[in-house]
KEKETI-876840 format. One record per atom (N, C-alpha, C): residue number from 1; x negated, y, z. Coordinates in Angstrom, 1 decimal. Layout:
# residues N
{NUM {X Y Z}}
...
//
This chain:
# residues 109
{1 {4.3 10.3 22.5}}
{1 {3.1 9.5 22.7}}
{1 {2.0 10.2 21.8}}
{2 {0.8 11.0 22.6}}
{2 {0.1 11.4 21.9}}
{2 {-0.9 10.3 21.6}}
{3 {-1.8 10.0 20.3}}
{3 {-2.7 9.4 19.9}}
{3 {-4.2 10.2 20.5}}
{4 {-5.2 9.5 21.0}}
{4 {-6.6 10.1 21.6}}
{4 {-7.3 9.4 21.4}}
{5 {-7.4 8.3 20.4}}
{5 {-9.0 7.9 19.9}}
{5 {-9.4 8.5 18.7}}
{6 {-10.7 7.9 18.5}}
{6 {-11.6 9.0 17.5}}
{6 {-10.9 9.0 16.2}}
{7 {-10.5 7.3 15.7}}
{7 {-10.1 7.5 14.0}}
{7 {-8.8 7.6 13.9}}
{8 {-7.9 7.8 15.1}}
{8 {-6.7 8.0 14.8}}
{8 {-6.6 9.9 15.0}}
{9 {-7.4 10.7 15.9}}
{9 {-7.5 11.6 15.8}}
{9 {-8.1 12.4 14.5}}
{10 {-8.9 12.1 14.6}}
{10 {-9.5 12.3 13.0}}
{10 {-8.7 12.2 11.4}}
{11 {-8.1 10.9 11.5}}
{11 {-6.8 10.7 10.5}}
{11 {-5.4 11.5 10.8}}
{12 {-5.3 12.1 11.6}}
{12 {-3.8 12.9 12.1}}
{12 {-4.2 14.0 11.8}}
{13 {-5.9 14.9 11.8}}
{13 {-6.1 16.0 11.5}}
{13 {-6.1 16.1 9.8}}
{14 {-6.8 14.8 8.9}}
{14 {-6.6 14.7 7.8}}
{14 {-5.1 14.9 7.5}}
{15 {-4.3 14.1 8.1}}
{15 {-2.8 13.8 7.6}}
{15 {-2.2 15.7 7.7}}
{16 {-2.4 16.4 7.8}}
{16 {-1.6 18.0 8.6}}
{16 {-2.1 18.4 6.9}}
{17 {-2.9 18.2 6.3}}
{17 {-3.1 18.7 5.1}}
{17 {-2.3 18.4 4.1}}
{18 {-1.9 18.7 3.4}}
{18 {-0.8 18.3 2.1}}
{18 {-1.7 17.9 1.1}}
{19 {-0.7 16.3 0.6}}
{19 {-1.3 15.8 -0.8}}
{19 {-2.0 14.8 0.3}}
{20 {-2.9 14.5 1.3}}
{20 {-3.3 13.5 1.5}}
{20 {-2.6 12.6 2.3}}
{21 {-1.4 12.2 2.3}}
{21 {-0.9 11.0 2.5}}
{21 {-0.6 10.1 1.6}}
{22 {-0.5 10.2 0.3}}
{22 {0.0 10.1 -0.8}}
{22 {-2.0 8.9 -1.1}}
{23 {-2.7 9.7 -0.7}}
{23 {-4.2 8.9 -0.9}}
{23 {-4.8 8.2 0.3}}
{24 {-4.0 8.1 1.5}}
{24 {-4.4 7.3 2.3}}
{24 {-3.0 6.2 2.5}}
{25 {-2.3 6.5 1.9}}
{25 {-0.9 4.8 1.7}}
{25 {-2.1 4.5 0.4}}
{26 {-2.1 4.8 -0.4}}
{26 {-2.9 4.5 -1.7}}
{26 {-3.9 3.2 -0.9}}
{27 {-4.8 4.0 -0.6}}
{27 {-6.0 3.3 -0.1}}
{27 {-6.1 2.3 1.2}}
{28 {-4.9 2.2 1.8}}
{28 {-4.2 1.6 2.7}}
{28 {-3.9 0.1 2.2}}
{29 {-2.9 0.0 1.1}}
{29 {-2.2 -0.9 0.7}}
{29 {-3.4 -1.7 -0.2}}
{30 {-3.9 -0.8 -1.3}}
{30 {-5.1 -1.5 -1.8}}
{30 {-5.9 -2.5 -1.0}}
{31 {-6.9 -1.4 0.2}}
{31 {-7.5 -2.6 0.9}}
{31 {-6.5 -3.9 1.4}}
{32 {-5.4 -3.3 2.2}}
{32 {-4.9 -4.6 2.9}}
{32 {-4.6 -5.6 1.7}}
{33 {-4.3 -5.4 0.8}}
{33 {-3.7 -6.4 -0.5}}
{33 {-5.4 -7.1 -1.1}}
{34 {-6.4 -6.4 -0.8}}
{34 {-7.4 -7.1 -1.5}}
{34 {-7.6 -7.9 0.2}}
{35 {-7.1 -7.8 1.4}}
{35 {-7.6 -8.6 2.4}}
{35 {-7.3 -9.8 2.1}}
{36 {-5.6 -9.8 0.9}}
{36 {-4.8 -10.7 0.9}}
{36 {-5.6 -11.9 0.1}}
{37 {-6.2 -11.3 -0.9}}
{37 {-7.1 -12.0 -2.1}}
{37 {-8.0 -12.5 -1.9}}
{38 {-9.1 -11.7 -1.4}}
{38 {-10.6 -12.3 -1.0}}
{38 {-10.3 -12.5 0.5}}
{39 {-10.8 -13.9 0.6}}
{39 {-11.0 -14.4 2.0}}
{39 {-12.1 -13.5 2.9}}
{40 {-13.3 -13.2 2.5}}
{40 {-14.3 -12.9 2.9}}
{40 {-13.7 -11.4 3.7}}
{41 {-12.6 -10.8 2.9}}
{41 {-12.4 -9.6 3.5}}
{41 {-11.2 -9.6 4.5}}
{42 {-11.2 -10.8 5.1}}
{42 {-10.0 -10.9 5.7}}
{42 {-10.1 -10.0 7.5}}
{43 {-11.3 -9.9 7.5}}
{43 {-11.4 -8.8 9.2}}
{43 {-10.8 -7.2 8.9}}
{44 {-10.8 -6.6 7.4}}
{44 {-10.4 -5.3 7.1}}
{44 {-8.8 -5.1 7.5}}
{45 {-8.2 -6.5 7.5}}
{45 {-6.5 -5.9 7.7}}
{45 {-6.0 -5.2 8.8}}
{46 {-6.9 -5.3 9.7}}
{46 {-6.8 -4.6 10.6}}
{46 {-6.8 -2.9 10.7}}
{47 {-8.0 -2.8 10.2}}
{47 {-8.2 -1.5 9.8}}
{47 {-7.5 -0.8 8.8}}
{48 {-7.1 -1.8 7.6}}
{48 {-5.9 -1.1 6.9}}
{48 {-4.8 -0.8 6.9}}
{49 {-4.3 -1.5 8.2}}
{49 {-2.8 -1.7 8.4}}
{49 {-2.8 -0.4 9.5}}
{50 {-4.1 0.5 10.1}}
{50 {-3.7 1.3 10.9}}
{50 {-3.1 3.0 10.2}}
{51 {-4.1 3.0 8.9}}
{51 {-3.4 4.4 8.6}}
{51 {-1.9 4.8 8.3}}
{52 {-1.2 3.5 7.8}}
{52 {-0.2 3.3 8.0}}
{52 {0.9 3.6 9.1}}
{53 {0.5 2.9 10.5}}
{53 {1.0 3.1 11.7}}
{53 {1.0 4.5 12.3}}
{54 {-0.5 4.7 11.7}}
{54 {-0.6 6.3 12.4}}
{54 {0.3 7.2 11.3}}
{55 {0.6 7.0 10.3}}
{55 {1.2 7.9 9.4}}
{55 {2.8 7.9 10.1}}
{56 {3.2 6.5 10.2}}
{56 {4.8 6.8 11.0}}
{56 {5.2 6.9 11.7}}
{57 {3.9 6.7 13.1}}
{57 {4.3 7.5 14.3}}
{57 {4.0 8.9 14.3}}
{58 {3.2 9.7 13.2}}
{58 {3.1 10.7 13.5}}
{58 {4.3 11.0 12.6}}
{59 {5.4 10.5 11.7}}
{59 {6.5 10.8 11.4}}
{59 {7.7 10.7 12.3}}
{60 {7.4 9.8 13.6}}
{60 {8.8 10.0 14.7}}
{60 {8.4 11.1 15.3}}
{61 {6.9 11.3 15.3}}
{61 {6.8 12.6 16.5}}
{61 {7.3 13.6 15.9}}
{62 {7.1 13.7 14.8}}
{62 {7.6 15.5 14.2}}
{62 {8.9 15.2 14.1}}
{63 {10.0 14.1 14.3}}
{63 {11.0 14.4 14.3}}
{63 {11.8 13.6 12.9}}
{64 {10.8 13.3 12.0}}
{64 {11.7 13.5 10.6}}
{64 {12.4 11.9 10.7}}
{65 {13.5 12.1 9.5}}
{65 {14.5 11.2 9.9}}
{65 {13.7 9.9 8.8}}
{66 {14.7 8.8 9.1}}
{66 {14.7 7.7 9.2}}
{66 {14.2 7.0 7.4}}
{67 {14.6 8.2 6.8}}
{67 {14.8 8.0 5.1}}
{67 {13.3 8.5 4.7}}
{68 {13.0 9.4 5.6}}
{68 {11.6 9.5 4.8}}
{68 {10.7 8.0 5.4}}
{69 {10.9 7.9 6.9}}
{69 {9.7 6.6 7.0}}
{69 {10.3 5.6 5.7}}
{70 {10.7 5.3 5.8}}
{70 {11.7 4.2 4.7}}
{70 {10.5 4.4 3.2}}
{71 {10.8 5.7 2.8}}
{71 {10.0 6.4 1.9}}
{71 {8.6 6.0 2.0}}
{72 {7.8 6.2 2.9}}
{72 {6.7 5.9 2.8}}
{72 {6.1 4.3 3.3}}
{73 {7.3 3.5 3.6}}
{73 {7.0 2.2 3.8}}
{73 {7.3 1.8 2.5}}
{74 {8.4 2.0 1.4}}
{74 {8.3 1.6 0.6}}
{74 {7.1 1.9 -0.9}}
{75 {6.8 3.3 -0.7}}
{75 {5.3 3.6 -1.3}}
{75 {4.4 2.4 -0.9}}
{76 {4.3 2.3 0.1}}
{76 {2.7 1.2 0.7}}
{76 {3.1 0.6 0.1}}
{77 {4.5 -0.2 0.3}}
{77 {4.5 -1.7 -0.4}}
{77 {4.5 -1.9 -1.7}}
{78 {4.6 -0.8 -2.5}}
{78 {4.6 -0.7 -4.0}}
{78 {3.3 -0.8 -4.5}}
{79 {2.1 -0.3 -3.7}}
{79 {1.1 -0.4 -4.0}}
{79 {0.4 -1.3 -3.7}}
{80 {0.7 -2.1 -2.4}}
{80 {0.4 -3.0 -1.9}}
{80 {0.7 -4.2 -2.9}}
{81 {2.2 -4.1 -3.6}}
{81 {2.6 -5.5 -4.5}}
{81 {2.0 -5.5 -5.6}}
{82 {1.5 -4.0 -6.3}}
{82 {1.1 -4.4 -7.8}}
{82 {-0.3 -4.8 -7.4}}
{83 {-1.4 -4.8 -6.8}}
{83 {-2.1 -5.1 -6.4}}
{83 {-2.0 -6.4 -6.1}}
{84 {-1.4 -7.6 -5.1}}
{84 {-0.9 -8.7 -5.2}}
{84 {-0.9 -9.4 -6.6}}
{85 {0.1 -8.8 -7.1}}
{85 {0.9 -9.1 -8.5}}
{85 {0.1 -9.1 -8.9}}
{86 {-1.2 -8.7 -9.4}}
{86 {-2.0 -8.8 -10.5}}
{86 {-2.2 -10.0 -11.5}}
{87 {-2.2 -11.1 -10.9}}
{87 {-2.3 -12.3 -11.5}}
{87 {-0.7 -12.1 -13.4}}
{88 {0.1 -11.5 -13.0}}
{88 {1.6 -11.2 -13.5}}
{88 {0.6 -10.7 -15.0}}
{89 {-0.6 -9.8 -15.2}}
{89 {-1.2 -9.8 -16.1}}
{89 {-1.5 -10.5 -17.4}}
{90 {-2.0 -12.0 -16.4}}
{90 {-2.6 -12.8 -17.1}}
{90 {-1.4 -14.0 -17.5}}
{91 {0.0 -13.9 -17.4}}
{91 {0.9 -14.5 -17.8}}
{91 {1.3 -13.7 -19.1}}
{92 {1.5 -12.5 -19.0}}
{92 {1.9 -12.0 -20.4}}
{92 {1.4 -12.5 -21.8}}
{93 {0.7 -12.4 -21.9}}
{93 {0.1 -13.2 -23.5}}
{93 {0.8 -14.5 -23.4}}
{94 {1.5 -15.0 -23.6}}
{94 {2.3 -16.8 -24.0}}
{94 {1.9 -17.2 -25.1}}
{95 {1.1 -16.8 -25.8}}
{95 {0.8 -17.5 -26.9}}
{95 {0.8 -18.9 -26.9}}
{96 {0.7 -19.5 -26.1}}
{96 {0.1 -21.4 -25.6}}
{96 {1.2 -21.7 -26.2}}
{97 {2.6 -20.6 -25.5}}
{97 {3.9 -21.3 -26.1}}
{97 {4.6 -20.9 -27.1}}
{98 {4.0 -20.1 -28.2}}
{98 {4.5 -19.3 -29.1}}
{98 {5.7 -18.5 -29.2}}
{99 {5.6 -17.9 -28.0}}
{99 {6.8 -16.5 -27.7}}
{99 {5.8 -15.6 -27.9}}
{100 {6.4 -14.3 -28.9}}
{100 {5.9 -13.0 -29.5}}
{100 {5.7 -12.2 -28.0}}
{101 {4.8 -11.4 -28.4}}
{101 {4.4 -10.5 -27.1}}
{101 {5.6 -9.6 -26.4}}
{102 {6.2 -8.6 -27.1}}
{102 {7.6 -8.4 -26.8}}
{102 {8.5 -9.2 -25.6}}
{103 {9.1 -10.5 -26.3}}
{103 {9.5 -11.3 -25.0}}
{103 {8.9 -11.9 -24.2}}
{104 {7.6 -12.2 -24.2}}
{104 {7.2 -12.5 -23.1}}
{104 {6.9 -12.0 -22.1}}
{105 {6.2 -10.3 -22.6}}
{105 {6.6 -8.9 -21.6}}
{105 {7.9 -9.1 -20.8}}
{106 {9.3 -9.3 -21.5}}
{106 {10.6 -9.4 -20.8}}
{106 {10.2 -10.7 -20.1}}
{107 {10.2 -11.3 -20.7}}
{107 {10.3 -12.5 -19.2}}
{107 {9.2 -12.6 -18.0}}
{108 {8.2 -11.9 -18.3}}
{108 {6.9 -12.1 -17.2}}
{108 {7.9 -11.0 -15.9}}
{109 {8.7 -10.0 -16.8}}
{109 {9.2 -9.0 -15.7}}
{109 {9.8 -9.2 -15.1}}
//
């Protein structure tokens, strides 16, 4: 299945270069995780969720096996969760309940 619109063509000629997939899962997961946050930006998930798709269909086309898409689904979502998780920040300090910084690093994790 070849792809023939403009930003998926455009992004498949990007993707053939090395080192830029690595910055468009980056930038991928970020936006979609800030769709998740701010309401106002909730029409971008669409748009974010495609470089994604285009990255793993153009991984069935060349063939490669099952372990790399795995690979790069789990990248997105790593970036996609710390992004989410952020709030995970502002639990760390427990001072309120007088647990030292140390354990409460352990338990926020």
């Amino acid at each position: 299945m070849k792809i023939k619109s403009g930003f998926a063509e455009n992004l498949s000629k990007i993707l053939d270069k090395k080192g830029y997939v690595f910055l468009i899962l980056l930038a991928s997961a970020v936006l979609t995780a800030l769709t998740m946050i701010f309401e106002i930006m909730s029409a971008f998930v669409f748009v974010s969720l495609a470089p994604l798709v285009i990255i793993l269909i153009k991984r069935c086309e060349n063939g490669k096996k099952a372990r790399s898409s795995y690979g790069i689904g789990f990248l997105w979502s790593f970036f996609f969760y710390i992004v989410i998780y952020h709030w995970f920040w502002y639990l760390w300090p427990m001072d309120f309940l007088g647990i030292e910084k140390p354990l409460a690093l352990v338990i926020t994790l």
